[in-house]
N, C-alpha and C positions, 0 to 999 in steps of 0.2 A: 871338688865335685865328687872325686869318688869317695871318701870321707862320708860325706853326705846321702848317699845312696848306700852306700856298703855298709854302715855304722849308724846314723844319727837318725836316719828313719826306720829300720828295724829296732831300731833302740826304745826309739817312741811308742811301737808296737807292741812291747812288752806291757804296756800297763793297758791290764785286759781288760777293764772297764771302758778306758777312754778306745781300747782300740771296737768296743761294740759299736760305737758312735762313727767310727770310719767305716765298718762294716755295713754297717742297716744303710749309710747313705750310700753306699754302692758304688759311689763313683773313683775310689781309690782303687778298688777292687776290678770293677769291669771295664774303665776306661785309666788305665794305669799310668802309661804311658803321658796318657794328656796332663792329669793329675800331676804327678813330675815335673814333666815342661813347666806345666801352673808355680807348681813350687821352686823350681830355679831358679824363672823371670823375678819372680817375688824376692829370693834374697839377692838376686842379683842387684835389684831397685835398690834395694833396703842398705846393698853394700855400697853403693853407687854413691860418689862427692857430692855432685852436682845434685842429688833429689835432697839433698838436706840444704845446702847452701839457697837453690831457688824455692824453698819450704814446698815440694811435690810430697814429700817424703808424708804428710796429712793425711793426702787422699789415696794413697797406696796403703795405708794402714787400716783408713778406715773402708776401703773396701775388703779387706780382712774382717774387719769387725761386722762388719754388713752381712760377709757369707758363713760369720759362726754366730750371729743371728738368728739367718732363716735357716741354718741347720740344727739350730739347738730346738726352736718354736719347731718343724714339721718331727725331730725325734721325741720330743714330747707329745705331740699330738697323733703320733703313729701309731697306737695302741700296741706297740713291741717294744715299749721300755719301761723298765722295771728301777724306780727311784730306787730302789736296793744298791743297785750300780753307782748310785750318785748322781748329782744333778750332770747331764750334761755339756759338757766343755767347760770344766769350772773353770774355780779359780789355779788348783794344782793340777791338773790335766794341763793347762795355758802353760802353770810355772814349768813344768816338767818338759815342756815343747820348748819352751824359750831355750831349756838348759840344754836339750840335745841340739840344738842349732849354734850353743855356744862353748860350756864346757866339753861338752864330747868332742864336737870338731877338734879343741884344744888337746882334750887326750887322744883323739885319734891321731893328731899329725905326731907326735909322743910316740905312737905306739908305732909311727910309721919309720921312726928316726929322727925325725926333724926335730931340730931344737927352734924352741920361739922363746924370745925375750921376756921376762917375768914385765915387765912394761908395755907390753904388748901387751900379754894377756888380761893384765885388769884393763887395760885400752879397750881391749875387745868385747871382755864381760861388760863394759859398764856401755859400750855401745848396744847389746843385746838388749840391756835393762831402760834403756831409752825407750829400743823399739819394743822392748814388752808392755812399758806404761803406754806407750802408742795404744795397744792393743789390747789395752784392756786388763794387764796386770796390775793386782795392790801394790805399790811400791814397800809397805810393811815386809810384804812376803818375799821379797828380792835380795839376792843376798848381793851382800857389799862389794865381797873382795873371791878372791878363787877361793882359800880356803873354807868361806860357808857356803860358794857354790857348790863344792866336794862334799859339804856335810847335806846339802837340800838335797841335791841330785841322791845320796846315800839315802835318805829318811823316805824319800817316795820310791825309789825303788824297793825299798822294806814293807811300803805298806800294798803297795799296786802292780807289782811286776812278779805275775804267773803265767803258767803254761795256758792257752786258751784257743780254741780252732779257732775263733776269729784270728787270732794273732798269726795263728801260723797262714793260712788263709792270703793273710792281707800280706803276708813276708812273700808265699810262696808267688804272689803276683808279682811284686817287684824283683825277686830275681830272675824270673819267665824275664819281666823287661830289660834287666841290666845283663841278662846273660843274650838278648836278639842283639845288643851294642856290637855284641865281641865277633872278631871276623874270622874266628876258629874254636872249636872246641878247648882247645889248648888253655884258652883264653879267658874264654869261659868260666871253667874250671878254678882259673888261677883268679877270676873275681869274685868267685863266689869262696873260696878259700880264703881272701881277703878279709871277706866279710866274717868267716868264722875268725880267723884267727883277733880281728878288731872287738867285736862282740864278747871272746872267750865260748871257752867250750860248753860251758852251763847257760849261757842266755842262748848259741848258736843251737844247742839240742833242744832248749823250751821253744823257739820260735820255727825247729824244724827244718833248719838246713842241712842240710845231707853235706856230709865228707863228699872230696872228691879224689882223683888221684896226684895231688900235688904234695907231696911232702913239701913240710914243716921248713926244711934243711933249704930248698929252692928256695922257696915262700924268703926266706929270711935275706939270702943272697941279693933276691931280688928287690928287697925291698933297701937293704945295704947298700946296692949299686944305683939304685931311682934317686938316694936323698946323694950320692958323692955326685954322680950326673948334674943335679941341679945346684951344686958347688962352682961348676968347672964352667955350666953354660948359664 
C-alpha cells in the first residue's frame, strides 16, 4: 500500500501529458482522497481470488473502462485539450499505468529490501497484463517477461516523463493526503522522505517534493529493520 501511494502513483504522474487528463478532470486533484480510496478497492478487487475464480473480475474491469470512456469523450469535448498532448488516455498512457501498478511495485518492494522470488515476479507481471487486456490494453504492446517490462517502462519514460505544474500539482495533493494519515509530524516527514528516496532524486525534484529533515542514514535503518521485522513475525 505504501508502495503504491509513495512511488507507483507519483510515478504515473511524471508523464505530463497523461497527467493533463488527471488534471482538467479534477477529481484526483480536488477530491484526493476519495480518488485513493476509488483506487485501492479497485486493485484490491483485481488482487482478490475469489473475483477471478466467480468470473466478477469482468465487471470490475469494465466499469474501469466505462469511466476512461466518459473521461476521454467530455476531455475531448472540453475545448482545453490540445491533440498535441496526444490522444487522451491512449494506448501508452494505459501501458504505462499498467507498468506502475506492476513493475514498480516490484521495484519498489527492491528498493525497500524485500526480496521477491523471480517466479513471483513474472506471476505477477503476467497477472497485470491479464488485467491490462481487461482494460483495454493491445496485447502486442505488453511486454512478456520483466526484462521487456524494464525496457517499456524505460522507452516511455524517455519519451513522456517531464517536469510539468500539472504533475507537480497532482503529487503535491496526494502527499497533503498521505501526510493527514501520519499521526505525527515525525511521521509525516519519514513518508514523504520514502517517497523521495523510492522515486530517486531527479523524478522527486521534477514532481516537487520537498526534502524533509529525515536523513538518508535513518531512512535506511528503518527501512533495514521493517523488512527483518517482517522475517521474525
Amino acid at each position: 500500500g505504501l508502495i503504491l501511494g509513495l512511488y507507483s502513483l507519483p510515478y504515473c504522474y511524471l508523464g505530463a501529458d497523461g497527467a493533463k487528463v488527471l488534471y482538467l478532470s479534477e477529481r484526483i486533484r480536488k477530491d484526493t482522497y476519495k480518488r485513493l480510496t476509488e483506487t485501492g478497492n479497485f486493485l484490491k478487487s483485481v488482487m482478490n481470488f475469489d473475483n477471478w475464480s466467480e468470473q466478477r473480475i469482468f465487471a470490475i474491469c469494465l466499469k474501469v473502462r466505462l469511466l476512461h470512456a466518459t473521461i476521454r469523450y467530455f476531455t475531448l469535448h472540453s475545448n482545453r485539450w490540445d491533440m498535441a498532448w496526444g490522444y487522451p488516455i491512449n494506448q501508452e498512457d494505459m501501458l504505462g499505468t499498467n507498468l506502475a501498478f506492476s513493475l514498480i511495485v516490484l521495484r519498489g518492494m527492491e528498493k525497500l529490501g524485500y526480496a521477491v522470488d523471480k517466479s513471483y515476479e513474472e506471476a505477477y507481471l503476467n497477472t497485470w497484463n491479464v488485467i491490462g487486456f481487461l482494460l483495454g490494453v493491445k496485447t502486442e504492446i505488453m511486454p512478456n517477461n520483466y526484462v521487456e517490462a524494464v525496457k517499456t517502462d524505460k522507452a516511455i519514460a524517455e519519451r513522456q516523463f517531464r517536469q510539468s505544474t500539472e504533475s507537480q500539482e497532482l503529487t503535491a495533493s496526494l502527499m497533503q493526503v498521505i501526510r493527514s494519515f501520519a499521526p505525527s509530524e515525525f511521521t509525516a516527514n519519514l513518508l514523504q522522505s520514502q517517497s523521495r528516496m523510492l522515486l530517486g532524486e531527479k523524478y522527486a525534484k521534477m514532481l516537487g517534493i520537498a526534502e524533509t529533515n529525515i536523513p538518508n542514514t535513518l531512512l535506511k535503518v528503518y527501512n533495514t529493520t521493517s523488512v527483518l521485522m517482517s522475517k521474525i513475525f
